[in-house]
C-alpha positions in Angstrom: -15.2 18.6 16.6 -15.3 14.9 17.3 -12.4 12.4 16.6 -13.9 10.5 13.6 -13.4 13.9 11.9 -9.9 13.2 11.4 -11.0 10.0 9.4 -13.2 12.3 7.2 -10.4 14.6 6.3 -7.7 11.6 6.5 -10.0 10.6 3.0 -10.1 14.0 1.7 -6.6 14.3 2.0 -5.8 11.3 0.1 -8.2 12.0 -2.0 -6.9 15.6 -3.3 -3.2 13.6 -3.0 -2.4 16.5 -0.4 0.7 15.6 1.7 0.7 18.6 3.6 -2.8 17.8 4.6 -2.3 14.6 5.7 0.9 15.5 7.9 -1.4 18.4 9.7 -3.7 15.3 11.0 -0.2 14.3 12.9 1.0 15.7 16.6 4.8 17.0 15.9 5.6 14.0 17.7 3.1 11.6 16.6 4.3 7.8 15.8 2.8 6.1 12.0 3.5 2.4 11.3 3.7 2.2 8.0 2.9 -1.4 7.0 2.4 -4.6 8.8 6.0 -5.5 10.2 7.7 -2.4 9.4 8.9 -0.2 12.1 7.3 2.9 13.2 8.2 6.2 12.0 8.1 9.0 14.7 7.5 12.8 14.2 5.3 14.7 11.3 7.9 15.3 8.6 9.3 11.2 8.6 5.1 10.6 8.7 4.3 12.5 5.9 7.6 10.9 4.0 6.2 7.1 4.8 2.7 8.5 3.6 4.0 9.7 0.2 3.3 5.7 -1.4 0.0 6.1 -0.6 -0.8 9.3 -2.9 1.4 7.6 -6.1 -2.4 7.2 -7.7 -5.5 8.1 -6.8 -7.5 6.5 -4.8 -10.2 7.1 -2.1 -10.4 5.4 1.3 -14.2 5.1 3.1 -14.1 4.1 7.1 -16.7 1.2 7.2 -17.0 1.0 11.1 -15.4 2.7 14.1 -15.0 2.4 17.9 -14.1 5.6 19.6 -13.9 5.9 23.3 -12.8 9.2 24.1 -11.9 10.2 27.9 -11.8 14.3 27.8 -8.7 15.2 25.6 -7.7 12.0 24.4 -9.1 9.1 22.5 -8.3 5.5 21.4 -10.5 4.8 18.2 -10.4 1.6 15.9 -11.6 1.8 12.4 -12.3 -0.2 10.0 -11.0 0.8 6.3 -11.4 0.4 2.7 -8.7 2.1 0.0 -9.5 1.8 -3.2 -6.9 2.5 -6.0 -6.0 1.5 -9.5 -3.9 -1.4 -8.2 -7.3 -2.5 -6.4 -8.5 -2.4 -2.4 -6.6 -2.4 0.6 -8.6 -3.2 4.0 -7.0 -2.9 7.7 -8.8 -2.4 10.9 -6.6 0.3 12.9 -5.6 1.5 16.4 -5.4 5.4 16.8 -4.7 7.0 20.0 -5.7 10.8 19.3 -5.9 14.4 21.6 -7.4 17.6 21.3 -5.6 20.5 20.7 -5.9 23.5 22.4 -7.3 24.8 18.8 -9.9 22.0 19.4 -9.2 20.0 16.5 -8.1 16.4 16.5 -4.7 14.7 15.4 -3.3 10.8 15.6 -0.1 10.7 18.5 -0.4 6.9 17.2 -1.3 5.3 13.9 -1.3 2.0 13.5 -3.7 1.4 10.5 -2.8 -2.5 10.3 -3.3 -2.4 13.6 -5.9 -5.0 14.6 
């Protein structure tokens, strides 16, 4: 599995409005910032609690472009992304740290999605 998976199932998730989802793309320890000038939020279950605005409607999200540079078990990646919702689009370009699991999937230890 590659990093920019966790972007496909990041808009899955959000699409399906599944919280539980969305926090298993997390490390137990992972750091989110929620929102341009807010402060981060640090482990899974306070992640998934600052994620919760984001599934109030529906709405889809579509990574436009990405950088990944991955060295082994860890990668720094920097998307940019389009949500679309009834309330209209939201765009950010991010920076994501990520690592491998031992299970070989892929999960954020940082999420900055306003990043850039």
């Amino acid at each position: 599995m590659k990093p920019e998976v966790v972007h496909e199932r990041f808009a899955q998730y959000l699409k399906d409005r599944d919280l539980d989802g969305l926090g298993s793309l997390f490390d137990e320890d992972a750091m989110f910032v929620p929102g341009p000038g807010q402060q981060p939020v640090y482990g899974r279950e306070s992640i998934k609690e600052a994620l919760k605005p984001y599934l109030a409607s529906p709405s889809t999200m579509e990574v436009v472009a990405a950088s990944v540079h991955q060295n082994g078990d860890l990668a720094m990646v920097q998307p940019s992304w389009r949500i679309t919702s009834e309330s209209g689009t939201v765009e950010g370009k991010a920076v994501e740290v990520m690592k491998r699991t031992t299970e070989g999937d892929w999960v954020y230890i940082i999420d900055n999605p306003y990043g850039v």
